[in-house]
C-alpha positions as CSV (number, residue, x, y, z in Angstrom):
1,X,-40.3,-60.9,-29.5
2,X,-39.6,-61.9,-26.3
3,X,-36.2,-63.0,-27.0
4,X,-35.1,-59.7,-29.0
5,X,-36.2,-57.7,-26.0
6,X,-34.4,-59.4,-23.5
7,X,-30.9,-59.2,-25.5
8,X,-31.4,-55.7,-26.5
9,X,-29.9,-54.6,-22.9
10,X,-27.4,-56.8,-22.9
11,X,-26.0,-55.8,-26.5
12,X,-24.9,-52.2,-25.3
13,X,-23.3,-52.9,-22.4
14,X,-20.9,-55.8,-24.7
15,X,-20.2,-52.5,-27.1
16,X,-19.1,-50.3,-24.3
17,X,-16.6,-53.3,-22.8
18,X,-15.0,-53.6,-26.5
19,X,-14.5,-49.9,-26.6
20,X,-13.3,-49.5,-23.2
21,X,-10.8,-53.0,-24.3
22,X,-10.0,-50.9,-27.5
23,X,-9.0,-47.8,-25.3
24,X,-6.5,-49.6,-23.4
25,X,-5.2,-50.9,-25.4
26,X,-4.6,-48.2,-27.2
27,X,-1.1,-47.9,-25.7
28,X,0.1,-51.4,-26.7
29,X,-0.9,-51.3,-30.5
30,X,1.0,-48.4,-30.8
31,X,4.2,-49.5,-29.3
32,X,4.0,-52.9,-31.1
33,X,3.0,-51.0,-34.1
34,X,5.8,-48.8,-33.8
35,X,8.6,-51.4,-32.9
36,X,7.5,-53.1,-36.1
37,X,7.9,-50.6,-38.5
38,X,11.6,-50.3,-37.1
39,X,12.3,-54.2,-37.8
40,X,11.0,-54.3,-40.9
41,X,13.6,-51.3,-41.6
42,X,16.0,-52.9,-40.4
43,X,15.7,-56.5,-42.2
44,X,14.8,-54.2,-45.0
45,X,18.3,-52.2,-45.5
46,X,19.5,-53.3,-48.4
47,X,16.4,-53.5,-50.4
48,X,15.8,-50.2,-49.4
49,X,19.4,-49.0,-50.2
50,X,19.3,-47.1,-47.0
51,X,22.9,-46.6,-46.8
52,X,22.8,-45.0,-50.4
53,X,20.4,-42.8,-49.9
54,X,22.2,-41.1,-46.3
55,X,25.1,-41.2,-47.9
56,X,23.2,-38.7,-50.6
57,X,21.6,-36.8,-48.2
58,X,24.5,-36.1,-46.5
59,X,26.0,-34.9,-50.1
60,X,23.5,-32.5,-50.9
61,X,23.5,-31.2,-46.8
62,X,27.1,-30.5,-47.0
63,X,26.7,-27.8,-49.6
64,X,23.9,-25.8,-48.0
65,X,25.4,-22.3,-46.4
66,X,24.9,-20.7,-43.6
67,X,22.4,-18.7,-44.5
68,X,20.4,-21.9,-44.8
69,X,20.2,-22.2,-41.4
70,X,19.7,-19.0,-40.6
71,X,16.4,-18.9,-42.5
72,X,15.8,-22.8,-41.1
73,X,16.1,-21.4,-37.4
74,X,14.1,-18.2,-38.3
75,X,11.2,-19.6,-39.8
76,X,10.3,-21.8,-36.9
77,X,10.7,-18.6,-34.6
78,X,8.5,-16.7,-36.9
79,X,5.8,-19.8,-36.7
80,X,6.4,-19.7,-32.9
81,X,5.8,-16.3,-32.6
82,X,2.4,-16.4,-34.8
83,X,1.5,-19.2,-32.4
84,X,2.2,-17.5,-29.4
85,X,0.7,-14.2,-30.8
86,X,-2.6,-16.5,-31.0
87,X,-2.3,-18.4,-28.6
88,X,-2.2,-14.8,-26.2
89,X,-4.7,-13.0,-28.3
90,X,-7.4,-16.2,-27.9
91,X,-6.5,-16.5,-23.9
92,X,-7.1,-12.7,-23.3
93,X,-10.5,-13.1,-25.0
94,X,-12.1,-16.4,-23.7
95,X,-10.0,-17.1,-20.9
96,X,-8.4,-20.9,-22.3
97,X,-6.0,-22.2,-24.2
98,X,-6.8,-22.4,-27.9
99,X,-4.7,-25.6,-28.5
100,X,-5.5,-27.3,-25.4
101,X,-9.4,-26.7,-25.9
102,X,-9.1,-28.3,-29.4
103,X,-7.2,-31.2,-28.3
104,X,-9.4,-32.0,-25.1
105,X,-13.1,-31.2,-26.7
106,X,-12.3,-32.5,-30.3
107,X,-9.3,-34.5,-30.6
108,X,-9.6,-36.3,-27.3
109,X,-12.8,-38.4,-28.3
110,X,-11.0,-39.4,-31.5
111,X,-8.7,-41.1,-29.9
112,X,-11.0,-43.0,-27.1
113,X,-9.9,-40.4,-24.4
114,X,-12.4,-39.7,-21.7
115,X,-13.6,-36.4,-21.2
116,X,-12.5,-34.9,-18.0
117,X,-15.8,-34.9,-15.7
118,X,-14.5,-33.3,-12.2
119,X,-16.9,-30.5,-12.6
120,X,-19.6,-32.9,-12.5
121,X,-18.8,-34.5,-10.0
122,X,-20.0,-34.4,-6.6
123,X,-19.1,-31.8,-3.9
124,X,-19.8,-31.1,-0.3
125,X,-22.0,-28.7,1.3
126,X,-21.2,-26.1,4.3
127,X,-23.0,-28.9,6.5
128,X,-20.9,-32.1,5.4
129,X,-23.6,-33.4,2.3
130,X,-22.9,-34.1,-0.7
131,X,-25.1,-32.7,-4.2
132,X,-24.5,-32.3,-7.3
133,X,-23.0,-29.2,-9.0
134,X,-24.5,-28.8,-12.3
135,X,-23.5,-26.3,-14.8
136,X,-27.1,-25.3,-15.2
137,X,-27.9,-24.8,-11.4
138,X,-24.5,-22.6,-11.0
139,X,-24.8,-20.7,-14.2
140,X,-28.4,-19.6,-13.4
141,X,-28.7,-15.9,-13.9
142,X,-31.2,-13.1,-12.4
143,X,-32.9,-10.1,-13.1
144,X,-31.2,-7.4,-11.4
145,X,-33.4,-5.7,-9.1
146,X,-31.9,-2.2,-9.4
147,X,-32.5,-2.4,-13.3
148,X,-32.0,1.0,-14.7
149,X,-34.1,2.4,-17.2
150,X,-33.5,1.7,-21.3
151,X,-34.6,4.9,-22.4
152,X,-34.1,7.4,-19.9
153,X,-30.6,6.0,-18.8
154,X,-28.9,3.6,-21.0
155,X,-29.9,4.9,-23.9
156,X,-28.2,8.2,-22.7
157,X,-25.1,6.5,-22.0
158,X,-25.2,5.5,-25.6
159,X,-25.7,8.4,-27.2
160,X,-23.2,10.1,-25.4
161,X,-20.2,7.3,-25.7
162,X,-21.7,5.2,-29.0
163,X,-21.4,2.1,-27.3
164,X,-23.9,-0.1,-26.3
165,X,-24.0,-0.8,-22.2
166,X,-26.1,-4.1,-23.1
167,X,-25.8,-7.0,-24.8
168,X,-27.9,-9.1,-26.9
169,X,-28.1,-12.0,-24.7
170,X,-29.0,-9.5,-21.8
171,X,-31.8,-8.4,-23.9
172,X,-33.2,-11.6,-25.1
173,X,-33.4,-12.7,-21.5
174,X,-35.6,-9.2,-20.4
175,X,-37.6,-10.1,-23.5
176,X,-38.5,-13.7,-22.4
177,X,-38.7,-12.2,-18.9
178,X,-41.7,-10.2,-20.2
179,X,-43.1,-12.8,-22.6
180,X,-43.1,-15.0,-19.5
181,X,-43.8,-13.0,-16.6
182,X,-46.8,-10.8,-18.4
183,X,-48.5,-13.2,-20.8
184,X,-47.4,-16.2,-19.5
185,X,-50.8,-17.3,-16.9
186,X,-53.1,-16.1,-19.8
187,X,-54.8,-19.5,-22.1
188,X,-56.5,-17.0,-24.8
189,X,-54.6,-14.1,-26.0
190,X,-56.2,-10.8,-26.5
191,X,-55.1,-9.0,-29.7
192,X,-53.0,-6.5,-28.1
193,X,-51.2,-9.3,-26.3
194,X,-50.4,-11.0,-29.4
195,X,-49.1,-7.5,-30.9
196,X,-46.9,-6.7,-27.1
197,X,-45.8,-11.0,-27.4
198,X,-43.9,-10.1,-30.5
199,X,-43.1,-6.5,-29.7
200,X,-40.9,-8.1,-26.9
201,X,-39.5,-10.2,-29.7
202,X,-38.4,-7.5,-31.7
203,X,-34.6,-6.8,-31.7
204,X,-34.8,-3.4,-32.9
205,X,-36.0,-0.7,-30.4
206,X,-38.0,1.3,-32.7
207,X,-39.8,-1.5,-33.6
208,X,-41.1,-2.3,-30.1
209,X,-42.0,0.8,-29.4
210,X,-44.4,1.6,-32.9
211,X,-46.1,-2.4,-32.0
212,X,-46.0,-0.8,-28.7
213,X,-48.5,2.1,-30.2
214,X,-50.1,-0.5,-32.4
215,X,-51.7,-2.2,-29.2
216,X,-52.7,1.0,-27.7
217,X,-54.3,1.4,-31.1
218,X,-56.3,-2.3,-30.3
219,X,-56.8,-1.5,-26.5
220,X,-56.5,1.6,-24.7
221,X,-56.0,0.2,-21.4
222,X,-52.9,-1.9,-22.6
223,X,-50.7,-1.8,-19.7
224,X,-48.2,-3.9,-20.8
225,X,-47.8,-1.0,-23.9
226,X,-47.5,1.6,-21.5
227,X,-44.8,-0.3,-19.4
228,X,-42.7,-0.5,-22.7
229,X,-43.0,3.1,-23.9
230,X,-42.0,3.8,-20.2
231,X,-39.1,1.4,-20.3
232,X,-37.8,2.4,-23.8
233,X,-39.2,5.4,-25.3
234,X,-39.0,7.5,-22.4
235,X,-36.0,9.8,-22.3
236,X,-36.6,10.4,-18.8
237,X,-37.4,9.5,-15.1
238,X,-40.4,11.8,-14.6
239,X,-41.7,10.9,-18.2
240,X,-41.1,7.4,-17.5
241,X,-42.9,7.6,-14.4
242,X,-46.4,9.4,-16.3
243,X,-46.4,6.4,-18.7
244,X,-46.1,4.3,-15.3
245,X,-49.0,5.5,-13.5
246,X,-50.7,5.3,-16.8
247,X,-50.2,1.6,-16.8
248,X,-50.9,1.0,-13.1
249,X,-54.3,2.9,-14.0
250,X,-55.0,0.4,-17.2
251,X,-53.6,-2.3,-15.0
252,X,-55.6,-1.9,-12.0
253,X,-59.1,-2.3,-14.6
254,X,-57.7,-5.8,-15.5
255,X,-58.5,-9.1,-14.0
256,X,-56.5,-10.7,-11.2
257,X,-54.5,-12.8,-13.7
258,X,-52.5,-10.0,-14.2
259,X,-51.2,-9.3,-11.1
260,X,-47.8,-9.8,-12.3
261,X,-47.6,-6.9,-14.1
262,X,-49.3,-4.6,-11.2
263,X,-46.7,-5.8,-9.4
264,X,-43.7,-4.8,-11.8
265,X,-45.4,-1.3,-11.8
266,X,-45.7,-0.6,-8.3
267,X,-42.1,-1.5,-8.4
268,X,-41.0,0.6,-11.1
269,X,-42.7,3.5,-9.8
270,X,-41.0,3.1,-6.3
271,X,-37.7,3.7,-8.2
272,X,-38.6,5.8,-9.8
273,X,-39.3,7.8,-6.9
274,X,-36.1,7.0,-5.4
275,X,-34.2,8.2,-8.5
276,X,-36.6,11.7,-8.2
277,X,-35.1,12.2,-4.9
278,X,-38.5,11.1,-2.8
279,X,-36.9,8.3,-1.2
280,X,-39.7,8.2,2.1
281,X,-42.3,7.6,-0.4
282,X,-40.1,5.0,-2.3
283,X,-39.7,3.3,0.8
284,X,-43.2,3.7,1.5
285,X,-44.5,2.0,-1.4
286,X,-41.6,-0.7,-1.4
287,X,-42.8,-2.0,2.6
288,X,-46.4,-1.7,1.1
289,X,-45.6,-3.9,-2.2
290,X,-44.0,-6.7,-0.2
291,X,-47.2,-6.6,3.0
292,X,-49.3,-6.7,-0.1
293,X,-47.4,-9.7,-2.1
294,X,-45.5,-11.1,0.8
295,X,-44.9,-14.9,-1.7
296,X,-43.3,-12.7,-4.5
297,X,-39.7,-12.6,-2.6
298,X,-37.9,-14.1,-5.5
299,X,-38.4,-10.4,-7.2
300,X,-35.7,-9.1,-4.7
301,X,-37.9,-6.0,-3.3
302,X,-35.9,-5.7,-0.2
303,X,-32.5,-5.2,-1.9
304,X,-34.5,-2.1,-3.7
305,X,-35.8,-1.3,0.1
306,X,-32.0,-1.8,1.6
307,X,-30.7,0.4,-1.2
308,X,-33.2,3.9,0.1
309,X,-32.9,3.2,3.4
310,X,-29.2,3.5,2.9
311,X,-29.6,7.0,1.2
312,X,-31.7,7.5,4.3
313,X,-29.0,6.7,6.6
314,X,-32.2,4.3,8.4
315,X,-29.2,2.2,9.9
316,X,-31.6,1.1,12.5
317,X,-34.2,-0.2,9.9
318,X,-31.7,-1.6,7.6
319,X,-30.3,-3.8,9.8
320,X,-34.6,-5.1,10.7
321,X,-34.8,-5.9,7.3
322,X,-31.6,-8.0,7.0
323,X,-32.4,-9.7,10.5
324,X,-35.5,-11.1,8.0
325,X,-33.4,-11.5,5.1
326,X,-29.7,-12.9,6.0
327,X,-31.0,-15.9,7.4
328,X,-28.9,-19.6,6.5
329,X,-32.1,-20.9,4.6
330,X,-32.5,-18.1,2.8
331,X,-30.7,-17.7,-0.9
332,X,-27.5,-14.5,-0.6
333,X,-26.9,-12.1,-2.7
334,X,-23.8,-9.9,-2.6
335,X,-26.3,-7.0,-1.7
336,X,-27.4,-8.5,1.6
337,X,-23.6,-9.9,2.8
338,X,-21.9,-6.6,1.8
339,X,-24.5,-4.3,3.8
340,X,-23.9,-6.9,6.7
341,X,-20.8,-5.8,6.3
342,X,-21.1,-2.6,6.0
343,X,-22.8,-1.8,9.2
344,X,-20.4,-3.6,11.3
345,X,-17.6,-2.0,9.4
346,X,-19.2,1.2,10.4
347,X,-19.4,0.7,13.9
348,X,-15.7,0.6,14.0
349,X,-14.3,1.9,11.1
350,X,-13.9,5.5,12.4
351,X,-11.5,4.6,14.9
352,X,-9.6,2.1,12.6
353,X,-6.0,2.0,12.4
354,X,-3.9,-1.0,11.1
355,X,-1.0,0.2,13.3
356,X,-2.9,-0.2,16.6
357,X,-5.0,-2.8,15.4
358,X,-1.3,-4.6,14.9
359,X,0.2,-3.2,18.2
360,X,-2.9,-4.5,20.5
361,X,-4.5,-6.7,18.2
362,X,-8.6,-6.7,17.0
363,X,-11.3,-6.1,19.8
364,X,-14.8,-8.3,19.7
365,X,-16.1,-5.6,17.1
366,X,-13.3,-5.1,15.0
367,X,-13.2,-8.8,14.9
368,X,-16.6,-9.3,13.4
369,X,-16.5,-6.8,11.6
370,X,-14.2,-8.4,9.7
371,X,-15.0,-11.4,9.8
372,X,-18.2,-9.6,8.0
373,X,-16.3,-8.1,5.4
374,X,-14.3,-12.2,4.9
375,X,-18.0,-13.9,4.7
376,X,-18.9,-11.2,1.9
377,X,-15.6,-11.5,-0.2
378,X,-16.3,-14.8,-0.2
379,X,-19.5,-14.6,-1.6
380,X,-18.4,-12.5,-4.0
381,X,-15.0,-11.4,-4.4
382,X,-15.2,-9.3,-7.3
383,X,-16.3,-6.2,-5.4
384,X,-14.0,-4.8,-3.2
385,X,-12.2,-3.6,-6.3
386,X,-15.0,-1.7,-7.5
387,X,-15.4,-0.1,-3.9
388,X,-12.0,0.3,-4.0
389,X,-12.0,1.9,-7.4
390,X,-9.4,-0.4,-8.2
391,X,-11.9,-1.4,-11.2
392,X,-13.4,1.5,-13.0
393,X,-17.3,0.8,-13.2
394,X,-19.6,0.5,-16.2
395,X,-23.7,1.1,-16.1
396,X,-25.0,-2.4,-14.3
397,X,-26.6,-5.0,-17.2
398,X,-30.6,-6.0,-16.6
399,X,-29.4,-9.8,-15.6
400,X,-27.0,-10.8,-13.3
401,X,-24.8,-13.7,-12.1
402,X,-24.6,-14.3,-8.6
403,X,-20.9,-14.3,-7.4
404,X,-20.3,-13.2,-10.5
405,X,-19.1,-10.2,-12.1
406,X,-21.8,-8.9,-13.5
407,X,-23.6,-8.9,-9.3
408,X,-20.4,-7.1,-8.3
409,X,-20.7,-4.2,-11.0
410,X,-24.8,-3.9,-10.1
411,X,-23.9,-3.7,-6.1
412,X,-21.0,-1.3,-6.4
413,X,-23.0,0.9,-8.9
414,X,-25.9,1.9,-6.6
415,X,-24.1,1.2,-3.3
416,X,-20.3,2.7,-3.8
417,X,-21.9,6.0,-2.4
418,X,-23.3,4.5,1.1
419,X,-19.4,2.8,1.3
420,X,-18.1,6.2,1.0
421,X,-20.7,8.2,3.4
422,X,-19.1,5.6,5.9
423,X,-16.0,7.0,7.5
424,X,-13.4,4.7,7.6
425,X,-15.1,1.7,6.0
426,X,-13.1,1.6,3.1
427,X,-10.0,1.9,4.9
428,X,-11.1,-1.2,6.9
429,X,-12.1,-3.0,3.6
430,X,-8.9,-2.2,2.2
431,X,-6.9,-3.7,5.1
432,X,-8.9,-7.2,5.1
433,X,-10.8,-8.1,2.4
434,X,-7.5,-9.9,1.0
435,X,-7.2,-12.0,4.0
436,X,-10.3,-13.9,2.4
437,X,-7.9,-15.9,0.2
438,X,-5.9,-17.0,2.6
439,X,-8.5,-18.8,4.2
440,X,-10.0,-20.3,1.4
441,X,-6.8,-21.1,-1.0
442,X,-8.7,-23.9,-3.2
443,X,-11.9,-21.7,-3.8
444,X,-13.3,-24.5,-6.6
445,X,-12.8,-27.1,-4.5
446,X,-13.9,-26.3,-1.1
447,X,-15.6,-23.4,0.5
448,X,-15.2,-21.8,4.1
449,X,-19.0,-20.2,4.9
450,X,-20.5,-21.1,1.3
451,X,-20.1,-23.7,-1.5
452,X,-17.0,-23.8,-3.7
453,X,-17.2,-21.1,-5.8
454,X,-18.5,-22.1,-9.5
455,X,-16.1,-22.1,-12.2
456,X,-18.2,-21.2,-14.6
457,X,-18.9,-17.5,-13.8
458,X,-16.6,-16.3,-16.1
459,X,-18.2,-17.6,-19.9
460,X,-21.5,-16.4,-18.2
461,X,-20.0,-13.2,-17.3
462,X,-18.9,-12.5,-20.6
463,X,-22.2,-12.9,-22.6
464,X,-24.1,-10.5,-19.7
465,X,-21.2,-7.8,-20.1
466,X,-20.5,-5.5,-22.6
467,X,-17.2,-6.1,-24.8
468,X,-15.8,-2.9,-23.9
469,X,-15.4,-4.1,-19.6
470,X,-12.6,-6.6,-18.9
471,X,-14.2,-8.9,-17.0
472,X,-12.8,-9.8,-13.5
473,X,-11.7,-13.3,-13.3
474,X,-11.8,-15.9,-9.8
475,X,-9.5,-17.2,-9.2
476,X,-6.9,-15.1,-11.4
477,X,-5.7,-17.9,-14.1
478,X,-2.1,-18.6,-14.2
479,X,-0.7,-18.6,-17.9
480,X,-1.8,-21.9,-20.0
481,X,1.3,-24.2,-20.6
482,X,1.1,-23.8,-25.0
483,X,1.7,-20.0,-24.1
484,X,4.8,-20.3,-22.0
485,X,6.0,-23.3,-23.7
486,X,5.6,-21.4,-27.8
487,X,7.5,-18.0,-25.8
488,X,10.1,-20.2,-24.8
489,X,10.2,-21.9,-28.6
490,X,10.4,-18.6,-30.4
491,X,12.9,-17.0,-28.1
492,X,15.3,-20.1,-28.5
493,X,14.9,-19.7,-32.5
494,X,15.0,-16.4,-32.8
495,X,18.4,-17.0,-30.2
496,X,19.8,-19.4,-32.6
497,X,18.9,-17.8,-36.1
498,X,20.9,-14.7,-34.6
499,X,23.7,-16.1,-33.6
500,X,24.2,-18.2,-36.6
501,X,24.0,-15.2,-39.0
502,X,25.8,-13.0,-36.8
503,X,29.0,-16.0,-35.6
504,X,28.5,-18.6,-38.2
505,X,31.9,-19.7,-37.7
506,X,31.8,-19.5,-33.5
507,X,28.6,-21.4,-34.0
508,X,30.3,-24.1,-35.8
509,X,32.6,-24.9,-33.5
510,X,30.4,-25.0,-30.8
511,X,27.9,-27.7,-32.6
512,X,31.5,-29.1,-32.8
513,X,31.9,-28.9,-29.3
514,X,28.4,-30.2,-28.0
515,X,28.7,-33.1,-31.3
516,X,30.5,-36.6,-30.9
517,X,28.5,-38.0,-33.9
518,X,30.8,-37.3,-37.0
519,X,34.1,-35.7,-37.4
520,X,33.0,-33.5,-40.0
521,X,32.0,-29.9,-39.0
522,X,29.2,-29.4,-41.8
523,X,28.1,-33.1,-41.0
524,X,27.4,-31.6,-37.6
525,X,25.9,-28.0,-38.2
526,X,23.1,-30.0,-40.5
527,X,22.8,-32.6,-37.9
528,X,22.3,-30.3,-35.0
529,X,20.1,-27.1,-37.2
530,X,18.0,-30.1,-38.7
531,X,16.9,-31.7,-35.2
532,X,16.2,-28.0,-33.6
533,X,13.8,-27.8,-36.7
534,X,11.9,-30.9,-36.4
535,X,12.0,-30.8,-32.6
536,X,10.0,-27.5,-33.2
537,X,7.5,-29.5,-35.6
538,X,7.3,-32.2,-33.6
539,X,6.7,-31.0,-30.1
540,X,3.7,-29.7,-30.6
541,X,1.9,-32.3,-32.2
542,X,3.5,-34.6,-29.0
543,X,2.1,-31.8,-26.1
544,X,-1.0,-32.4,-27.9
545,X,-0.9,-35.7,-28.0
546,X,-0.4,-35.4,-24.3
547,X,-3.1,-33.5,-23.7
548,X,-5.4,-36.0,-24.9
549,X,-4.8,-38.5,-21.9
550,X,-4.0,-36.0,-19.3
């Protein structure tokens, strides 16, 4: 026994050197491979009756028309154009080259190629140190504090438009949200939490809201029913906020394991307040939620709190609350570096003017301003179009994506307004916020005031967002090589299949022109028509073929 054990280890590491030996040589086995098949050929000639067999090929070439090579040339231009077609149509929706995808994720490992691992890899920190970037860790997406409401305000949106403003995966995230952030702490469940744990389950809205009514049924002090018949069935803000204080009430009767969900309702009731137009008391109850649960800062309350004393105009009291918040150990969010900005934009941005600013260059507060507004674009630099109104906006989803998309549409949604109550401010942000590029021009790579920015945004993105929205991509993706190399392809086909119906006699002297292989004109036409054919056939299969070791 002892034996087996001690030459199990070794066995796995003697497979993985005979693969990696296979791999390299790879290259060599081909080559011989390849020069072999041509010497047997050769030696094989006359066997073969090689010379017989051109010589009646070449017979049966010579009496093909023009019109042969019409259709040759114009059939590989029509396959071009189907590829390209695809090729555009697949890149528009998921961002990547269809054939370069297939050949690096399926055809790669086939052949012993190794999978490209730079995303893995290791990359360094604002202060010099190295960690690892992890698709998980990057990808990790939050509940957006600014929420709106299912019944009263997205459902609205749907009924007026017919489409849906979330998606499933947004959904399915709120529901394990609940599952875990209600239920979660408790080791026996009571019958109505059994009936509300599959109620979140439930895909269909109707049929949360009637288990919803089944657990009031059990319990009349469910507060987790109340909070979804608030959330869902109410059609709006002041019925949602009766349902609210109903749960609060059944809430407050429970033990102290629940204090999750007093928490979610004191919250939802501030905003509910806010969107009623009593924004003092909103702000009121905000300050007293987060004296009163002070270790529960990873709900976001102070970006609700930033948000009214905006509407406020609290300037003073908006920048106390980010002197707490926008500190270096702290996580960002593009809510606390684009209010930053904002006020020192503000301070300045009434007097603003690029031709002065040129003439005399920036003074200290100009300066930091916007150097503000350069430290928020690269947080996230989706924004400023959606301030801008460069990007038309949609309602925000229920999860977000920090530096992502999906943050940018959830800021610029509730906080466009406080841009625009600031004279001058988007002026100023129009001027600079593109000057952020030139200081970081390797954004994945290497950051300026934050980490590289993560390259996998985008596929998150995507499932948080409705189909309807084009997302906004960082950095903008140039066009993949299959796309520009099949446009190319088809145009030079479709060039050639043209000309050779239109001037099939000026076409035959030019192959006789460009040919030094055979005196015959025909000889040549077939000669050159044939290799533009299988040089369309066979190029692709070679950039493939490429792709796997590159």
């Amino acid at each position: 026994m002892a034996d087996s054990s001690g030459s199990n280890p070794q066995s796995p590491g003697f497979t993985e050197k005979l693969k990696s030996w296979l791999y390299w040589s790879w290259t060599y086995i081909c080559t011989l491979w390849f020069a072999m098949v041509l010497t047997m050929v050769y030696v094989l000639r006359s066997p073969l009756k090689l010379q017989e067999t051109v010589n009646a090929a070449s017979v049966f070439l010579n009496t093909l028309t023009p019109k042969f090579y019409v259709a040759l040339t114009g059939t590989s231009s029509l396959i071009s154009g189907l590829i390209l077609i695809f090729e555009w149509w697949y890149f528009r929706k998921y961002g990547t080259s269809f054939i370069e995808q297939v050949s690096v994720s399926h055809l790669r490992p086939l052949l012993g190629g190794v999978e490209n691992s730079s995303s893995a890899g290791l990359f360094s920190s604002v202060n010099g140190d190295t960690e690892p970037r992890t698709n998980v860790a990057e990808c990790k997406v939050w509940r957006n504090p600014l929420n709106l409401f299912r019944g009263a305000e997205y459902s609205r949106y749907t009924w007026v438009t017919g489409k849906e403003p979330l998606t499933y995966y947004d959904m399915n995230l709120s529901a394990q949200d609940h599952q875990t952030f209600f239920l979660g702490d408790t080791q026996q469940l009571r019958p109505e939490d059994s009936v509300m744990q599959k109620a979140w389950r439930e895909r269909n809205p109707q049929a949360r809201i009637r288990a919803a009514y089944q657990a009031i049924e059990l319990n009349r002090e469910c507060a987790a029913a109340y909070v979804l018949l608030a959330e869902e069935e109410a059609t709006t803000i002041t019925e949602a906020e009766r349902l609210f204080k109903q749960a609060l009430k059944s809430g407050m009767k429970l033990s102290g394991k629940d204090t999750n969900l007093v928490v979610y309702i004191k919250r939802r009731l501030a905003m509910c307040a806010r969107k009623l137009g009593r924004i003092k008391e909103a702000v009121k109850m905000m300050r007293d939620l987060m004296k009163e649960f002070p270790l529960l800062g990873m709900l976001n309350i102070h970006e609700n709190l930033l948000e009214a004393l905006l509407e406020l105009q609290a300037y003073a009291d908006v920048q106390a609350v980010l002197a707490k918040y926008d500190d270096i150990s702290l996580p960002k969010s593009a809510t606390i570096c684009y209010t930053s900005a904002l006020l020192k934009a503000r301070a300045v941005s009434d007097k603003f003017s690029p031709e002065a600013a040129s003439r005399r260059g920036l003074s200290t507060a100009e300066m930091n301003a916007v150097e503000a507004i350069h430290r928020a674009v690269e947080f996230n630099p989706h924004v400023p179009k959606y301030l801008l109104e460069m990007k038309s906006l949609i309602l925000p989803p229920e999860h977000i994506l920090k530096r992502g998309d999906s943050e940018a549409v959830a800021y610029a949604f509730f906080h466009l307004q406080h841009w625009k109550r600031a004279e001058g401010a988007l002026n100023l942000l129009h001027c600079t916020w593109e000057g952020t590029f030139r200081i970081i021009p390797y954004p994945l790579e290497k950051g300026h005031l934050f980490y590289p920015y993560p390259g996998c945004t985008e596929t998150a993105d995507r499932e948080l967002l409705p189909s309807f929205h084009e997302v906004s991509v960082y950095p903008k993706k140039e066009l993949p090589f299959f796309i520009l190399f099949t446009a190319g392809l088809c145009s030079f086909c479709a060039m050639l299949a043209m000309l050779t119906h239109q001037f099939p006699e000026l076409m035959g002297v030019f192959v006789k022109a460009v040919s030094i292989c055979t005196p015959h004109r025909t000889q040549k036409c077939v000669g050159f028509f044939v290799v533009v054919f299988l040089a369309f056939l066979s190029s692709l299969c070679a950039l493939i073929i490429y792709f796997f070791f590159v």
